[in-house]
C-alpha positions as CSV (number, residue, x, y, z in Angstrom):
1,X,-182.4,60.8,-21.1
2,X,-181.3,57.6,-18.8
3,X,-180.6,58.0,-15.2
4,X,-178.2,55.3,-15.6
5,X,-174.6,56.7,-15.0
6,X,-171.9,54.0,-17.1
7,X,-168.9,56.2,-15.2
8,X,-167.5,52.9,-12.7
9,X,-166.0,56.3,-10.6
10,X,-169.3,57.6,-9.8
11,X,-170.7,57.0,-6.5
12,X,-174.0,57.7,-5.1
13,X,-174.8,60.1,-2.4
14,X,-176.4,57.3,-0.1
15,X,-172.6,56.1,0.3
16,X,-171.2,58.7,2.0
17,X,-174.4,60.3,3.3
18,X,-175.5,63.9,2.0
19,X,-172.3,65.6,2.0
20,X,-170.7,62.8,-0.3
21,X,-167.6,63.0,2.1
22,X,-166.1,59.7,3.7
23,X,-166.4,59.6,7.3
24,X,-163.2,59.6,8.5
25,X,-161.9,62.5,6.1
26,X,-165.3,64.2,7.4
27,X,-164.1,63.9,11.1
28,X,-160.7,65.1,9.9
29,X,-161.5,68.3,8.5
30,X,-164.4,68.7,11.5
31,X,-161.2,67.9,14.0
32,X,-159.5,71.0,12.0
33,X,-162.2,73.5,12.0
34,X,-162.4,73.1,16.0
35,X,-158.9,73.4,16.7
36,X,-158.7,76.2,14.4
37,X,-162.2,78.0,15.9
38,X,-160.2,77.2,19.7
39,X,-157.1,78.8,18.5
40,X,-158.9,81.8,17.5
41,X,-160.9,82.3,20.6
42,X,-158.1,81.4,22.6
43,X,-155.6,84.6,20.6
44,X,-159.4,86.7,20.7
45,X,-159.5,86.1,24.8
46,X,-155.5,86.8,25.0
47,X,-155.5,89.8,22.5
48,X,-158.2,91.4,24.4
49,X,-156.7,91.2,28.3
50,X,-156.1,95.0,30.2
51,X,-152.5,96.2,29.4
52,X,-151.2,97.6,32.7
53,X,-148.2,99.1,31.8
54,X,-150.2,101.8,29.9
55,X,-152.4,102.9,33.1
56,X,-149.4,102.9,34.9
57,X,-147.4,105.2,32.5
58,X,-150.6,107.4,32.3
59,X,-150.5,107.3,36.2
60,X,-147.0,108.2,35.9
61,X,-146.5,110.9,33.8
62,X,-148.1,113.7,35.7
63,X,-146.2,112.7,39.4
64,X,-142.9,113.0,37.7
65,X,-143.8,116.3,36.6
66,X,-145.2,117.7,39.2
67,X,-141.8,116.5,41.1
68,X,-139.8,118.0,38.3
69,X,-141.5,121.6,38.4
70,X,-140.4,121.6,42.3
């Protein structure tokens, strides 16, 4: 069997490097995958903040009745 390829689309690896990705579309979908890991993060950091209207309801709850049973 030849290692000749007589396809004129085929390109070797060396072109493009390993990945066989042009640069530029390679920077594109690496610009992506960080904006989309920041995103994450940023709704992870948000998502996971104290909610203080719970303590305070919590807090609440037995003062009123306490004032109620008076």
């Amino acid at each position: 069997m030849s290692d000749d390829y007589d396809d004129e689309n085929f390109r070797p690896d060396d072109e493009y490097g390993e990945g066989g990705i042009p640069a530029d579309l390679e920077a594109d979908i690496e610009e992506r995958i960080n904006q989309a890991a920041d995103d994450r993060q940023h709704a992870l950091h948000a998502d996971s903040g104290p909610r203080s209207g719970g303590c305070l309801l919590i807090l609440a709850l037995p003062l009123l009745s306490l004032w109620l049973l008076r």
